[in-house]
N, CA, C and O atoms as a GROMACS GRO file, in nm:
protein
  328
    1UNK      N    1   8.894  10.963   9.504
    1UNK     CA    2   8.806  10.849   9.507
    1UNK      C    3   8.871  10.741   9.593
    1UNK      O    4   8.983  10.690   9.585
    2UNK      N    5   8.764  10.720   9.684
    2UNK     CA    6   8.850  10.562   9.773
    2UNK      C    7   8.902  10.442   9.662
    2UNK      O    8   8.949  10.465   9.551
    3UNK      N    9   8.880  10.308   9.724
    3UNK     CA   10   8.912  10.181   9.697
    3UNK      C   11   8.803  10.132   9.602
    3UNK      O   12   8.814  10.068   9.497
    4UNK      N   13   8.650  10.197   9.693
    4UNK     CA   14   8.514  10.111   9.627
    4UNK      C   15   8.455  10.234   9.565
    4UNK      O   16   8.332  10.240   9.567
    5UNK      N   17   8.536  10.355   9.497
    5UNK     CA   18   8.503  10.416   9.420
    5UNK      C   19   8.417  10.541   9.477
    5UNK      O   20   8.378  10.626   9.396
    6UNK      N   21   8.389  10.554   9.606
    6UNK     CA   22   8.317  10.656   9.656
    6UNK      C   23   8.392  10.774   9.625
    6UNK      O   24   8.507  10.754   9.587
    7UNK      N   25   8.352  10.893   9.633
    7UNK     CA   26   8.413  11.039   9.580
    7UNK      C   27   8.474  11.097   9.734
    7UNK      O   28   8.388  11.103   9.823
    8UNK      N   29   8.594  11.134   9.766
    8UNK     CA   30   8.654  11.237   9.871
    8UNK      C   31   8.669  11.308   9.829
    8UNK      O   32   8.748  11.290   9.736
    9UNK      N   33   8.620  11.447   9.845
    9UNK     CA   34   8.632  11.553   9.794
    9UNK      C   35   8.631  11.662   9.960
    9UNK      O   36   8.576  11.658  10.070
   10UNK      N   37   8.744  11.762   9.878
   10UNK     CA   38   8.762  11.879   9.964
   10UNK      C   39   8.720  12.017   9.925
   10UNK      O   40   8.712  12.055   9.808
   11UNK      N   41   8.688  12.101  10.047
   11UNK     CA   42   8.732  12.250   9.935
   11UNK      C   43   8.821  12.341   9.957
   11UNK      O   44   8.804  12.457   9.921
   12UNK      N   45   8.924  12.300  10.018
   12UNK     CA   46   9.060  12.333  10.003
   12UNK      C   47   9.214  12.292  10.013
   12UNK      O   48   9.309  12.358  10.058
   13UNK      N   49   9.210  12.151   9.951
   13UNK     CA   50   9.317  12.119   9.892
   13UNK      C   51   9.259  11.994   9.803
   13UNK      O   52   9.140  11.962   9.796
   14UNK      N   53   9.385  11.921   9.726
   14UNK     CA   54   9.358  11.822   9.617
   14UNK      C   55   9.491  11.763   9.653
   14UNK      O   56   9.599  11.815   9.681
   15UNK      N   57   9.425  11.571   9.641
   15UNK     CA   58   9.543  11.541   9.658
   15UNK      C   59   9.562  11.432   9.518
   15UNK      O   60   9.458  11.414   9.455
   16UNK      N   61   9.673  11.369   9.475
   16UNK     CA   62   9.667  11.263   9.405
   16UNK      C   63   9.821  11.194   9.413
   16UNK      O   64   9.921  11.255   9.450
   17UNK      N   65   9.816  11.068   9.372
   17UNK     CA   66   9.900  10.989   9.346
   17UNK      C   67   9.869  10.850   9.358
   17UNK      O   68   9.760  10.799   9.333
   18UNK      N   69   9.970  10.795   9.397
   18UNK     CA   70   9.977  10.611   9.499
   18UNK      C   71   9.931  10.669   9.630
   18UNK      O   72   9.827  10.625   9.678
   19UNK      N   73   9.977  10.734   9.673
   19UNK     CA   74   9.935  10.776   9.855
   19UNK      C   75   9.837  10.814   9.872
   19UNK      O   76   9.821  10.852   9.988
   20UNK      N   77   9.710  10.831   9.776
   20UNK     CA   78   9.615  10.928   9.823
   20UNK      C   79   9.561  10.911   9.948
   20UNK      O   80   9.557  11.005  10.028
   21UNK      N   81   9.520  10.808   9.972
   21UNK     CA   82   9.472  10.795  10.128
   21UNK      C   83   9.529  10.866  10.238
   21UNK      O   84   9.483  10.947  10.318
   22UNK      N   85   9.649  10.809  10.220
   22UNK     CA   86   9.710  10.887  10.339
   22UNK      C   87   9.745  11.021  10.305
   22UNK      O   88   9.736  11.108  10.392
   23UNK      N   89   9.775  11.041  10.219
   23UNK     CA   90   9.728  11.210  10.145
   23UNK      C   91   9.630  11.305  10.194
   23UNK      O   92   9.633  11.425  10.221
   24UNK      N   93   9.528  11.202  10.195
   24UNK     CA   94   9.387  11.289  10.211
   24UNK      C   95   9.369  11.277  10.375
   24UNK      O   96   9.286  11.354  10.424
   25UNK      N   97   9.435  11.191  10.460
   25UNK     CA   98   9.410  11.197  10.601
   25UNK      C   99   9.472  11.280  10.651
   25UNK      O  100   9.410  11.376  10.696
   26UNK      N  101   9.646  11.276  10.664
   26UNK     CA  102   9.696  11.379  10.625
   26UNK      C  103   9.674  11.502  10.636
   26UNK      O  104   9.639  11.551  10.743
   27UNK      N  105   9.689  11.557  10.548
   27UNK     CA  106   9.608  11.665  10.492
   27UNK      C  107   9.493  11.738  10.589
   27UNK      O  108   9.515  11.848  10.639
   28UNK      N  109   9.366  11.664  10.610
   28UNK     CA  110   9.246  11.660  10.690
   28UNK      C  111   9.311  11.719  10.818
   28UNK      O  112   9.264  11.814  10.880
   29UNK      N  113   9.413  11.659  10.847
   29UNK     CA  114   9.480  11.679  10.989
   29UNK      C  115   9.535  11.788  11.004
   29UNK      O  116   9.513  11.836  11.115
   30UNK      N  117   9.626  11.877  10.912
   30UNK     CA  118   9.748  11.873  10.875
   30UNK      C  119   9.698  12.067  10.878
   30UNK      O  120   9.740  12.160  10.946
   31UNK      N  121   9.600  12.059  10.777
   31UNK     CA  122   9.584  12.182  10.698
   31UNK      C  123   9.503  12.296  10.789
   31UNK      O  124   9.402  12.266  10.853
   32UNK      N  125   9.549  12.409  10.788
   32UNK     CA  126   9.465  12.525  10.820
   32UNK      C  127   9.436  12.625  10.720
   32UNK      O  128   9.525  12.663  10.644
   33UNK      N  129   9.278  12.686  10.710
   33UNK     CA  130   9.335  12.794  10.620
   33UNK      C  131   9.399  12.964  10.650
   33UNK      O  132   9.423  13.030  10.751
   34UNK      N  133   9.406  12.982  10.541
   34UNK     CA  134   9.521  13.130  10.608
   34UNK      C  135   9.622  13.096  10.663
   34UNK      O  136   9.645  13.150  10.771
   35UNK      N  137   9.712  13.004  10.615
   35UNK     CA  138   9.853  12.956  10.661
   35UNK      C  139   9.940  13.090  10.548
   35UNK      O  140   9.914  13.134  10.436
   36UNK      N  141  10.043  13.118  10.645
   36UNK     CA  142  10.188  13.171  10.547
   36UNK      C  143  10.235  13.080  10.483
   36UNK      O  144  10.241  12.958  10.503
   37UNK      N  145  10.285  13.173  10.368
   37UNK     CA  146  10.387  13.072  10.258
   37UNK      C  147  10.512  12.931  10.311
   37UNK      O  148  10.546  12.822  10.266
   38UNK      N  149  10.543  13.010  10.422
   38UNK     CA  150  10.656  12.898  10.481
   38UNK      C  151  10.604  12.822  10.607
   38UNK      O  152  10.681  12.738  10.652
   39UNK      N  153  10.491  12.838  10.667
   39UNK     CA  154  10.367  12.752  10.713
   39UNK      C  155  10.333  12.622  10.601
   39UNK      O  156  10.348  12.500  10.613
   40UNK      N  157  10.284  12.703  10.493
   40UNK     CA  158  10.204  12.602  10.400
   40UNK      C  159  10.305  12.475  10.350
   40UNK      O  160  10.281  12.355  10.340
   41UNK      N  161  10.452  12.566  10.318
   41UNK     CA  162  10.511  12.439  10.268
   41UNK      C  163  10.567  12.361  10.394
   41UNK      O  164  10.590  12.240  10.385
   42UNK      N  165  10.592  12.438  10.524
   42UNK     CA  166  10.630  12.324  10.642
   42UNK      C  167  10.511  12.204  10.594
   42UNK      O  168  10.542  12.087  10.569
   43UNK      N  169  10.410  12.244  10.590
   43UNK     CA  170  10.244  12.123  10.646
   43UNK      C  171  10.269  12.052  10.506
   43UNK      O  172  10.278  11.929  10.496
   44UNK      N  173  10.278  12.125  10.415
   44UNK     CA  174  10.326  11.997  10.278
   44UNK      C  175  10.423  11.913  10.287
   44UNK      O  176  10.424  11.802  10.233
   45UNK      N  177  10.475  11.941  10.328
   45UNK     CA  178  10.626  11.889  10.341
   45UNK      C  179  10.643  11.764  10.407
   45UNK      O  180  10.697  11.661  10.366
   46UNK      N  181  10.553  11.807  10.589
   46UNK     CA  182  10.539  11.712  10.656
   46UNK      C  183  10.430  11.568  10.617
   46UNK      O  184  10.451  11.449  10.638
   47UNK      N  185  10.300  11.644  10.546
   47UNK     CA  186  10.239  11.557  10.493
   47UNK      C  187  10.270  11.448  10.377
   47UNK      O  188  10.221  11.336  10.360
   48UNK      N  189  10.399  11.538  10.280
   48UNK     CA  190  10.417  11.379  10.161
   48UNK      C  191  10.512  11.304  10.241
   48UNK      O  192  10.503  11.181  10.240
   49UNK      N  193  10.633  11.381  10.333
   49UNK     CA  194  10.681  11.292  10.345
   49UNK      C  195  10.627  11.164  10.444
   49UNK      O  196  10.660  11.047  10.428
   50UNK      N  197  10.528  11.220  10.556
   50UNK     CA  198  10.485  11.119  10.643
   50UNK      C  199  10.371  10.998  10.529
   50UNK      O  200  10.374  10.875  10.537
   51UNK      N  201  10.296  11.066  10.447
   51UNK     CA  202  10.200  10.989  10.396
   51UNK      C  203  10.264  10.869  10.274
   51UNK      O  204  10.202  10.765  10.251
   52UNK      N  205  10.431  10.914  10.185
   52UNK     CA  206  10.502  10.814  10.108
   52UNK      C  207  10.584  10.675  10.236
   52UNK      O  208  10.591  10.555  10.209
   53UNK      N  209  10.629  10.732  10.352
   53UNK     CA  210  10.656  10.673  10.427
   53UNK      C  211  10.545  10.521  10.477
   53UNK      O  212  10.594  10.423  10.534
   54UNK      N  213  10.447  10.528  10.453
   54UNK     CA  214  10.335  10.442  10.465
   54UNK      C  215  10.300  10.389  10.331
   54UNK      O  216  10.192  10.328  10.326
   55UNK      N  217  10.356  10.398  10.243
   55UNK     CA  218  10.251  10.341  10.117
   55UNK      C  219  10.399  10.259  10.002
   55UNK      O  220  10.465  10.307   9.909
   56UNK      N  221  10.399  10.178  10.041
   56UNK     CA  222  10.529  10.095   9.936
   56UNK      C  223  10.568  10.131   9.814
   56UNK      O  224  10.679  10.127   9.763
   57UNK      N  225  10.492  10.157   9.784
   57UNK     CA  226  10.489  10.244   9.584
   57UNK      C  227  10.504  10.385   9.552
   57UNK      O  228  10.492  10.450   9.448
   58UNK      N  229  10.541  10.422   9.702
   58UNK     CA  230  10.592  10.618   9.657
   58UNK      C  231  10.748  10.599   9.741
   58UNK      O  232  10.805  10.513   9.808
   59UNK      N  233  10.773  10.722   9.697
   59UNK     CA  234  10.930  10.751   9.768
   59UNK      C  235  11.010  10.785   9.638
   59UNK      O  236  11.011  10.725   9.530
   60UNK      N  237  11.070  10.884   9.673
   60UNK     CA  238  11.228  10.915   9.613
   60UNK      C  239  11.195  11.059   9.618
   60UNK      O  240  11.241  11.121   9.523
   61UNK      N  241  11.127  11.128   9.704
   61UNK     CA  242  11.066  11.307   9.733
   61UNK      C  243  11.007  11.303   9.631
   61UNK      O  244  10.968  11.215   9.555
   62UNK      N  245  11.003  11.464   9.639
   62UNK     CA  246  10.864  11.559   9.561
   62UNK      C  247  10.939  11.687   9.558
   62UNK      O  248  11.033  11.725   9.628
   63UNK      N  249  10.840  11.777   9.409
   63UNK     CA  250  10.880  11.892   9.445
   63UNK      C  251  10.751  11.976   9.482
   63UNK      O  252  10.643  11.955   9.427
   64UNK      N  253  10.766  12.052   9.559
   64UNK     CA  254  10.631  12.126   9.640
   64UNK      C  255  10.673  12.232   9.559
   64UNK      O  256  10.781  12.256   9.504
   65UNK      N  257  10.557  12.294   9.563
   65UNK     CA  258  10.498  12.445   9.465
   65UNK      C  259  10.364  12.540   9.516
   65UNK      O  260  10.247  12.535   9.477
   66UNK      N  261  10.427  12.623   9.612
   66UNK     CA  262  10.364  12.686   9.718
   66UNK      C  263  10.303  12.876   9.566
   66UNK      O  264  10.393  12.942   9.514
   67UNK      N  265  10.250  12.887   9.557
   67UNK     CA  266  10.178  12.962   9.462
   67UNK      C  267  10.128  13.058   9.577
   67UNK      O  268  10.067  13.022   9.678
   68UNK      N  269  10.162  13.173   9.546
   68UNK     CA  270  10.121  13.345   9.597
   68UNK      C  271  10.072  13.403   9.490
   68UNK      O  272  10.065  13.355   9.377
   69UNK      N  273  10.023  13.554   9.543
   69UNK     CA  274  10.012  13.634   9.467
   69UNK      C  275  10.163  13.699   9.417
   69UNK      O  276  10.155  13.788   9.331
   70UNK      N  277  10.267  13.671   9.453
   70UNK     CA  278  10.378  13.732   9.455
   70UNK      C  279  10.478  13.636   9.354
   70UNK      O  280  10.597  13.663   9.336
   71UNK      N  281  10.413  13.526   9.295
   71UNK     CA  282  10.520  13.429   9.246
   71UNK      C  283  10.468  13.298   9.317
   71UNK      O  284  10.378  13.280   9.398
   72UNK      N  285  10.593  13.182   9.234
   72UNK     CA  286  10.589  13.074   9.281
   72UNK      C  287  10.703  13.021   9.302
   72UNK      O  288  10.794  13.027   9.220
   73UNK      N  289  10.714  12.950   9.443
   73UNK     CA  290  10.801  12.928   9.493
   73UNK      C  291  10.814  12.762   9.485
   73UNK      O  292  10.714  12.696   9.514
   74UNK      N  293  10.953  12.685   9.442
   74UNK     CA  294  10.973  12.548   9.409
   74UNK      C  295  11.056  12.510   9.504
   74UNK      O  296  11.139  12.590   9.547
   75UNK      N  297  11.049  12.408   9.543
   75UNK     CA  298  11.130  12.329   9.639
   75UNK      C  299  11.100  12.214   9.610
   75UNK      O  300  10.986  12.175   9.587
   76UNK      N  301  11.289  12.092   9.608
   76UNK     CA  302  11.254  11.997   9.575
   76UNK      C  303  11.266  11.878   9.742
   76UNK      O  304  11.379  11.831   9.759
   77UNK      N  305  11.196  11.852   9.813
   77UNK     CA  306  11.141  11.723   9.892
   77UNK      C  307  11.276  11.595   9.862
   77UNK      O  308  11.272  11.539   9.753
   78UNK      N  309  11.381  11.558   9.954
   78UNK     CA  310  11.437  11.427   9.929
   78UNK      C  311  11.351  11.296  10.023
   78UNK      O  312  11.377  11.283  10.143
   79UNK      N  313  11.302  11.253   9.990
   79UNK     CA  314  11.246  11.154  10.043
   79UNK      C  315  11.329  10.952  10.052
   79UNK      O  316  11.427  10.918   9.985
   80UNK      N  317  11.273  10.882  10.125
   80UNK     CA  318  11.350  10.727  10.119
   80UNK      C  319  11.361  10.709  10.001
   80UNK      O  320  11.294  10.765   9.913
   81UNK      N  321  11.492  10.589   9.979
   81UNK     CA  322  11.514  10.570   9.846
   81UNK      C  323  11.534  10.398   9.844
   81UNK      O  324  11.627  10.349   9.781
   82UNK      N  325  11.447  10.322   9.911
   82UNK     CA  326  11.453  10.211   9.923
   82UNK      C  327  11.356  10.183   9.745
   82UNK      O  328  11.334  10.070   9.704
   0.00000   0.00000   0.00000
């Protein structure tokens, strides 16, 4: 949901937090489908960290959670620590 409450909706990814905006632009930009596992988390990766970099109220990383049919794979994101 924006600022004035309108609905952004995708149908293939979800974003949430403080960043959503830039989350969801991001993202828009960012994403292909039928990416590989180590594709998908490069484009995640690049997206929280570029989209916390813009928004004053996120930062200190993330952990990304790239989901196969084979398992799930965790990685933890160090991000600014201002």
């Amino acid at each position: 949901m924006d600022l004035i409450g309108a609905p952004v909706m995708t149908k293939d990814f979800v974003v949430s937090g403080t960043c959503t905006a830039n989350l969801n632009g991001m993202c828009e930009t960012m994403y292909r489908p039928d990416m590989e596992p180590d594709d998908l988390f490069e484009t995640i990766s690049q997206c929280l960290l570029a989209s916390v970099d813009r928004d004053a109220l996120s930062g200190w990383g993330a952990m990304v959670h790239v989901i196969t049919p084979e398992g799930v794979t965790s990685r933890r994101l160090k991000g600014r620590q201002d």
